[in-house]
Backbone bond lengths (Angstrom), bond angles and torsions (degrees), N, CA, C in turn:
res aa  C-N    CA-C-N  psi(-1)  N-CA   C-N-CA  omega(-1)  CA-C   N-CA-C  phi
1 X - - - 1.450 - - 1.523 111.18 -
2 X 1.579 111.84 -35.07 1.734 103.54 169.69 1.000 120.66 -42.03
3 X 1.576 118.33 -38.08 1.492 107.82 -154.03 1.849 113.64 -90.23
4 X 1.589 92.03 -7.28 1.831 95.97 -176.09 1.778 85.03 -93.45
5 X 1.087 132.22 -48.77 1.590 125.05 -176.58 1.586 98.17 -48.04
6 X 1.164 154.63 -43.36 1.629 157.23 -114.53 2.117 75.81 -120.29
7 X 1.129 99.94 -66.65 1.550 114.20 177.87 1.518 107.13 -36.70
8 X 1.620 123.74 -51.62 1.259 116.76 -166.82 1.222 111.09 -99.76
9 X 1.306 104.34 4.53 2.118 106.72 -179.34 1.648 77.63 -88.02
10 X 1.263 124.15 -64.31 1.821 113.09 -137.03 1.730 94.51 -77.43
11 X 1.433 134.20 -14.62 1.532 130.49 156.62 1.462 102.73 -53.16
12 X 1.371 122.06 -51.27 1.581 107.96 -175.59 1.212 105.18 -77.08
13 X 0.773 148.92 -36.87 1.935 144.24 -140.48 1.349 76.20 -89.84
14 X 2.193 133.09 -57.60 1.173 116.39 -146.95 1.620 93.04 -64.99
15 X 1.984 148.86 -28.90 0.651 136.98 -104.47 1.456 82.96 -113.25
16 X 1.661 102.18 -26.75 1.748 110.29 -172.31 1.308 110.34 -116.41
17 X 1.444 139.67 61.81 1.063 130.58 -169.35 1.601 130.67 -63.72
18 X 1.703 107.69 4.76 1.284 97.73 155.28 1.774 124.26 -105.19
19 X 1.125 113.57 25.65 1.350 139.58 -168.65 1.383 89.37 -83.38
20 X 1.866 111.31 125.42 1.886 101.64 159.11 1.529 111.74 -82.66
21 X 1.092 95.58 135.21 1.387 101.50 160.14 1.902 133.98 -9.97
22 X 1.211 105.86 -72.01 1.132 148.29 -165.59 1.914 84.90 -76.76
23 X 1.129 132.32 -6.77 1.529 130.82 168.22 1.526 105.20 -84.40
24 X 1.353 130.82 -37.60 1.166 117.44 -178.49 1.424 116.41 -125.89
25 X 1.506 93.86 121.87 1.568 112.70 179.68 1.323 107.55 -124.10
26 X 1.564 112.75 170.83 1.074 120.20 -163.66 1.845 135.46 -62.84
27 X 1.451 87.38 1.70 1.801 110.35 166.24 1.534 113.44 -84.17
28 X 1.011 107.31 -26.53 2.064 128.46 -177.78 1.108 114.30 -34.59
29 X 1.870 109.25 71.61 1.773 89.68 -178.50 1.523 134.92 -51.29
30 X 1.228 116.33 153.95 1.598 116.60 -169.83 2.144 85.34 -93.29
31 X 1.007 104.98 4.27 1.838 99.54 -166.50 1.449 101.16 -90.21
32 X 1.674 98.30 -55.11 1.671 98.43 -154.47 2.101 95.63 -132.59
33 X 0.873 111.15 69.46 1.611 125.30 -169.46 1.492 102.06 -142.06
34 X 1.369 111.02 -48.78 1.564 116.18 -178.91 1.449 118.40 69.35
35 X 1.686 96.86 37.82 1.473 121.11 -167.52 1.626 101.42 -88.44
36 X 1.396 113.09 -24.93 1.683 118.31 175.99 1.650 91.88 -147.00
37 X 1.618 97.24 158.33 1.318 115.94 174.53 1.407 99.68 -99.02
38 X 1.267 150.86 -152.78 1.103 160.37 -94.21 1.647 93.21 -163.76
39 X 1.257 122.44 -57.72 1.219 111.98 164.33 1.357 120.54 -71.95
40 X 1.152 131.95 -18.13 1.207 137.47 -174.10 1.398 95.31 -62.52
41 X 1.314 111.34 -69.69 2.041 126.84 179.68 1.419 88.49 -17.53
42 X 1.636 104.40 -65.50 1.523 112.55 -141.77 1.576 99.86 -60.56
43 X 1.617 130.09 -55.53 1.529 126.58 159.75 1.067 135.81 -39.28
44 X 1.754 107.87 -28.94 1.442 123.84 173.87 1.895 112.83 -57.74
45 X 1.510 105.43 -50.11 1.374 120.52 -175.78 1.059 104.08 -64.21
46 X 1.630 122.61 -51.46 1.724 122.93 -148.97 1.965 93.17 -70.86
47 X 1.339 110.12 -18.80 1.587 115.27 -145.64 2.016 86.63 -85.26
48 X 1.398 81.55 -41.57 2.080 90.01 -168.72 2.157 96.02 -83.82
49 X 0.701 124.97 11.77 1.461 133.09 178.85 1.697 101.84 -115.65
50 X 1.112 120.76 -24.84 1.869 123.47 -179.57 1.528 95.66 -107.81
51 X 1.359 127.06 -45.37 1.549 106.19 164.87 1.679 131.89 -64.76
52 X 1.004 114.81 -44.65 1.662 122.57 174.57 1.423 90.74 -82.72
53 X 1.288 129.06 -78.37 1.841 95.64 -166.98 1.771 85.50 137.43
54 X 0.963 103.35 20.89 2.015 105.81 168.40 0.992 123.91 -112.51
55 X 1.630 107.80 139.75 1.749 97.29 -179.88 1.784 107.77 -82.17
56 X 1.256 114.56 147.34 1.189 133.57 155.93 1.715 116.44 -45.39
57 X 1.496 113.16 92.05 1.593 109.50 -178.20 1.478 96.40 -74.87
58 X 1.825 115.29 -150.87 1.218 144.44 175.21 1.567 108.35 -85.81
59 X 1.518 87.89 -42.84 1.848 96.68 -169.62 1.494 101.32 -73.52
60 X 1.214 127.37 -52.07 1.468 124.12 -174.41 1.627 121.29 -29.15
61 X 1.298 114.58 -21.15 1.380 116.89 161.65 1.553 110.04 -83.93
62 X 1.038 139.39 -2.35 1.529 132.54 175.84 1.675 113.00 -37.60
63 X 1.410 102.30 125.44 1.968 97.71 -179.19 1.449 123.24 -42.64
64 X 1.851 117.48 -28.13 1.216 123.87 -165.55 1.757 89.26 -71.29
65 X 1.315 140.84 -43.27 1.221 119.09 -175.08 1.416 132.72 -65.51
66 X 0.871 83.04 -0.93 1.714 106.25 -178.62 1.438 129.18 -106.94
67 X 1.549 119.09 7.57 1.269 128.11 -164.83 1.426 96.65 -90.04
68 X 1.457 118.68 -33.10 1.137 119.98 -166.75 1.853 117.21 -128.30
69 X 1.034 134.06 -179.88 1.344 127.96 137.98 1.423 141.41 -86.99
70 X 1.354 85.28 0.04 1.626 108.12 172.12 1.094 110.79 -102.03
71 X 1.149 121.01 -49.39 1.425 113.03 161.81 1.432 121.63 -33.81
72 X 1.510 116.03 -90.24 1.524 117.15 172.79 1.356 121.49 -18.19
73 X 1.879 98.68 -42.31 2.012 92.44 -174.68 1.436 100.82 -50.33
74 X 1.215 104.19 -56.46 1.224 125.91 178.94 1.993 122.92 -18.01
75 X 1.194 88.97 -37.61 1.513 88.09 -156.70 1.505 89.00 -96.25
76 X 1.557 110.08 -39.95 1.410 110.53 -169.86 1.815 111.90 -81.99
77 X 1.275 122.12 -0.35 1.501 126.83 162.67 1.737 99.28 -88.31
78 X 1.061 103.59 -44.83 1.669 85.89 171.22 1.795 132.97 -79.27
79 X 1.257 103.63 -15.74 1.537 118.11 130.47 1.246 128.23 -38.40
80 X 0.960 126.89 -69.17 1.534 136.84 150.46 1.258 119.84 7.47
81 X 1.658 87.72 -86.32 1.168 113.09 -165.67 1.567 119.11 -65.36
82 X 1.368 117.65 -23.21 1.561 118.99 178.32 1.486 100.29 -83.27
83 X 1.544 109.25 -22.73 1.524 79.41 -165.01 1.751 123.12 -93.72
């Protein structure tokens, strides 16, 4: 799961480059942080679906993945792993 959390910090940081570092940790909601817009999500997913090797379902946007950055690692290491 480190390595999809490490994956979805440096997509945001690259996305906000005046963002410190040290602002987003693995509690960082993707909901209410305003760390990505809407397309961002959408690049965020396609980016963690071409690195791990998963297709992008319907559900993969569900709000619960997004509450957190741990979460998401979360979903997308267990992505991973099925696929």
């Amino acid at each position: 799961m480190s390595e999809a959390r490490e994956a979805i910090r440096a997509f945001i940081l690259g996305r906000n480059p005046g963002l410190a570092p040290d602002a987003i940790t693995g509690r960082t909601s993707l909901v209410t942080s305003d760390a990505l817009d809407s397309i961002g999500v959408l690049d965020l997913m396609m980016d963690l679906g071409e690195r791990f090797g998963f297709e992008i379902e319907e559900n993969a946007f569900a709000l619960a993945h997004f509450e957190s950055i741990d979460a998401l690692a979360a979903y997308a290491a267990a992505k991973r792993d099925r696929a």
